[in-house]
C-alpha positions as CSV (number, residue, x, y, z in Angstrom):
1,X,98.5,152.8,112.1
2,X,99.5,149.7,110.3
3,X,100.4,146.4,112.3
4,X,103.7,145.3,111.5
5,X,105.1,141.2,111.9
6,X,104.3,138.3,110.7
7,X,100.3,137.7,112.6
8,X,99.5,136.0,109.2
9,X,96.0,136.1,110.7
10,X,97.0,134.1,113.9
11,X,96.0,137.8,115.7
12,X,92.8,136.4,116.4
13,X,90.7,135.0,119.5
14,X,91.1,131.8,117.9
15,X,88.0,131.7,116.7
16,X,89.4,131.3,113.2
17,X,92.3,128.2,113.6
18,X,90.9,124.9,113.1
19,X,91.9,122.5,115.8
20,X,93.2,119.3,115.7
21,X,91.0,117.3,118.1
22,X,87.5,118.8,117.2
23,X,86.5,116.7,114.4
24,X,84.3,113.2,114.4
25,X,85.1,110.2,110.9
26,X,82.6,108.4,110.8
27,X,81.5,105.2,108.5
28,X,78.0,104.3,108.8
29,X,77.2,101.8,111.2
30,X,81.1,100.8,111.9
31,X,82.8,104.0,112.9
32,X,81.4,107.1,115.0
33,X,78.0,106.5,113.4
34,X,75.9,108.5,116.4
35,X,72.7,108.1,114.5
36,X,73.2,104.1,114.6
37,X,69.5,103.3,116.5
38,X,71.9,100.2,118.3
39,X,74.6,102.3,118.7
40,X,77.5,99.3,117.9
41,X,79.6,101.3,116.1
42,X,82.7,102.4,117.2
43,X,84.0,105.5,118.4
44,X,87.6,107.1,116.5
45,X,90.5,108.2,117.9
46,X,93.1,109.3,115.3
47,X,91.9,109.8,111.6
48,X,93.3,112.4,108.7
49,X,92.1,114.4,105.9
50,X,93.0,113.1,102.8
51,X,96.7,113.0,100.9
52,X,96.8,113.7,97.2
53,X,99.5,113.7,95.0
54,X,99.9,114.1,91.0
55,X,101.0,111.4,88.7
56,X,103.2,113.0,85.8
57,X,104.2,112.7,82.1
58,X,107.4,113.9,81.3
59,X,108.1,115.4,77.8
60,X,111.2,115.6,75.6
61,X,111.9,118.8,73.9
62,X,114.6,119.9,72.1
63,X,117.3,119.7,74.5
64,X,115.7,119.9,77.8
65,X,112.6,117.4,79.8
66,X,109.3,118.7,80.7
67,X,107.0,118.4,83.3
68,X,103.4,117.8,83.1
69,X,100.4,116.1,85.8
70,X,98.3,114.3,84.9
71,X,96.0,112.0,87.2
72,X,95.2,112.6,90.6
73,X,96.7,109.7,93.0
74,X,94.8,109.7,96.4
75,X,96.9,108.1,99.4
76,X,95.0,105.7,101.8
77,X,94.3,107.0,105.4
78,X,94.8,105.5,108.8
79,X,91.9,105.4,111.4
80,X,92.7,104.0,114.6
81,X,89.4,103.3,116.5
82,X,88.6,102.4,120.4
83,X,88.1,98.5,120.1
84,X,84.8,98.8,122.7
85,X,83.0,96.0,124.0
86,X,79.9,95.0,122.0
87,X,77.5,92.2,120.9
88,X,79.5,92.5,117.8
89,X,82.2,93.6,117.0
90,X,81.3,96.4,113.9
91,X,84.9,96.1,111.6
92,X,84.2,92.5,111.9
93,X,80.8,92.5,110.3
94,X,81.8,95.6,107.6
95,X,84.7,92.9,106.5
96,X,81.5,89.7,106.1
97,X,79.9,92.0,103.5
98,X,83.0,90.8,101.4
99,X,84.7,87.9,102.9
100,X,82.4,85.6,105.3
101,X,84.8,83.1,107.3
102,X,82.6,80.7,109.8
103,X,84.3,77.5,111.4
104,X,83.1,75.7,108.1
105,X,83.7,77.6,105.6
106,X,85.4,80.6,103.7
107,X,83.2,82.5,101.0
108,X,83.7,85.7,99.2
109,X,81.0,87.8,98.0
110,X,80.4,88.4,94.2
111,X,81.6,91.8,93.5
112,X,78.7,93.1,91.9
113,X,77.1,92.9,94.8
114,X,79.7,94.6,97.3
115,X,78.3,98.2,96.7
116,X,75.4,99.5,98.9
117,X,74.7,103.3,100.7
118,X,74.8,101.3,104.4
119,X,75.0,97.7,104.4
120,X,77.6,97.1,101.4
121,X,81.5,96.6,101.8
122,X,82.1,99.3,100.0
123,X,80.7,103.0,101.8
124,X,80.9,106.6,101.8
125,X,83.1,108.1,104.7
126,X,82.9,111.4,106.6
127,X,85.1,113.4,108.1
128,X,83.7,116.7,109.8
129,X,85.9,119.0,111.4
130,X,84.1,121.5,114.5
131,X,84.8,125.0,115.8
132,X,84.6,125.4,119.6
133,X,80.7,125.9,119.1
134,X,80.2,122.5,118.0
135,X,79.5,124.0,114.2
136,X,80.9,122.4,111.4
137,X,83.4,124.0,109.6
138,X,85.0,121.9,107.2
139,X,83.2,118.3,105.7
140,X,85.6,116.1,103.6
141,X,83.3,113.1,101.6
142,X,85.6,110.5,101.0
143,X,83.9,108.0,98.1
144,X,83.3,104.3,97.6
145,X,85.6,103.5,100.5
146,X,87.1,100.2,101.6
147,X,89.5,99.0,104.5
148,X,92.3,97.9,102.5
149,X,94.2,96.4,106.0
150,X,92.9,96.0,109.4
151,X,95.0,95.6,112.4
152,X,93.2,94.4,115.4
153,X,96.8,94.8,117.5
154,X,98.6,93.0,119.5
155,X,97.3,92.5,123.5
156,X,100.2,92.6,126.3
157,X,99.3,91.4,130.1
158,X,101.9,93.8,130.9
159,X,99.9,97.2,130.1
160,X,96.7,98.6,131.2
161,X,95.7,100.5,127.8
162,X,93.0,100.5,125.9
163,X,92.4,97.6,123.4
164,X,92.5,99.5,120.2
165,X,92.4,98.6,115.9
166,X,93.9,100.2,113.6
167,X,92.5,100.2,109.7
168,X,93.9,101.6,106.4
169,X,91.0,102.9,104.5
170,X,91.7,102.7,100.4
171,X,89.1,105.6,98.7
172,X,88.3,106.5,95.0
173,X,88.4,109.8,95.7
174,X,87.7,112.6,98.6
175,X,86.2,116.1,97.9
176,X,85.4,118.9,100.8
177,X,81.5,119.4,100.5
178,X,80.0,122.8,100.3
């Protein structure tokens, strides 16, 4: 006999529904890098998957305006990481790759030399999202990625919180990996 409603799938054991706090972003050496030998990095607490929207060309015919996309316009993401105590403080060193400030001076880096796989400003991200096994199920790459802002917040004697920094991450593009 046929089920009838509207399950949609949701029938399940859950085993199928993707949940919103199994997942780890990471940035080598600066953000949920587990495999950092020194372990400085810093651990994430809110992230998202990537926003895309199409630019369009419109197109006069006749009597009537039509519609077309045409390039792909990826939105800038939000990662709000734990603000940990450590020898140094890892957004702070990511941001010296392109813009050193010291109590003497200011310098910014030449731009042709602002790209590297770990150690440059500009870095591959990773977003991995878990089943409740601990398997990956879904891997977004986000490419040559920069933190367009960083917010280390405000402090206020009159909460006990967590200190924590919030950073707007600008990315060429994002694709799910196979």
């Amino acid at each position: 006999m046929p089920k009838m409603g509207m399950q949609m799938g949701l029938e399940g054991d859950g085993r199928f529904c993707k949940r919103q706090f199994r997942w780890m972003f990471t940035v080598d050496g600066v953000i949920g890098d587990l495999s950092s030998s020194s372990m400085q990095c810093l651990p994430p607490e809110k992230s998202a998957r990537p926003n895309l929207s199409f630019k369009e060309m419109n197109v006069q015919h006749l009597i009537e305006e039509v519609f077309y996309p045409t390039k792909p316009d990826w939105k800038p993401i939000n990662v709000t990481v734990f603000d940990l105590q450590r020898s140094q403080n890892p957004i702070w060193t990511w941001l010296k790759n392109l813009y050193n400030v010291s109590s003497n001076n200011a310098t910014f880096v030449e731009p042709n030399a602002i790209k590297g796989p770990t150690s440059g400003f500009i870095r591959q991200c990773t977003l991995q999202l878990f089943n409740g096994c601990g398997s990956t199920v879904e891997t977004w790459i986000y490419d040559d990625c920069w933190p367009q802002t960083v917010n280390f917040l405000p402090l206020d004697m009159t909460q006990n919180g967590l200190v924590m920094c919030e950073i707007t991450l600008r990315y060429a593009r994002a694709y799910i990996q196979s």
